[in-house]
C-alpha positions, -999 to 999 in steps of 0.1 A, spaced: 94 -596 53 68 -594 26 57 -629 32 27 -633 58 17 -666 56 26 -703 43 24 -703 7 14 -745 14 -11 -746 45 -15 -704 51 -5 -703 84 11 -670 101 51 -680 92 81 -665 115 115 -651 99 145 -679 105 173 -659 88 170 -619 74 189 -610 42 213 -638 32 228 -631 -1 211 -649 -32 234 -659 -63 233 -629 -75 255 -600 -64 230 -575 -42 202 -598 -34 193 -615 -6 163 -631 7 147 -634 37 143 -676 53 108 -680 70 95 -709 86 56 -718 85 44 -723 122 18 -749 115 36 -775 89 70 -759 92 77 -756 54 105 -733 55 110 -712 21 129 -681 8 115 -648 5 109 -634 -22 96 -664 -32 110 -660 -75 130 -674 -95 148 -657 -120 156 -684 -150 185 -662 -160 203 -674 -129 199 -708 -137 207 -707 -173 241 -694 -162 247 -719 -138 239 -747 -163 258 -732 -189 293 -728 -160 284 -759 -145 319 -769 -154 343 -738 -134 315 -735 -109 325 -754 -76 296 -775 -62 280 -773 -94 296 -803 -118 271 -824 -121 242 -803 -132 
């Protein structure tokens, strides 16, 4: 857990969920949960475009992913 604190109020945040797998084969991210506003985000907290410019451009053989 890199992330200390609630990127929105600061607050000390608690780990939900440790390494669920991202999108991409051999990541995963950490699920933490802010203990004042209870924001709940991934972490890291990136995004890597390239993952997203696949799924747009697959959006059609991807399941759950048709309408992007």
């Amino acid at each position: 857990m890199t992330q200390t604190r609630c990127p929105i109020c600061e607050a000390p945040v608690h780990l939900l969920f440790a390494e669920l797998p991202g999108y991409i084969a051999g990541r995963s991210y950490d699920i933490l949960e802010c203990s004042k506003c209870h924001a709940s985000f991934a972490d890291p907290l990136i995004a890597d475009e390239k993952v997203y410019e696949s799924i747009y451009r697959n959006s059609e053989i991807l399941v759950g992913y048709e309408r992007y």
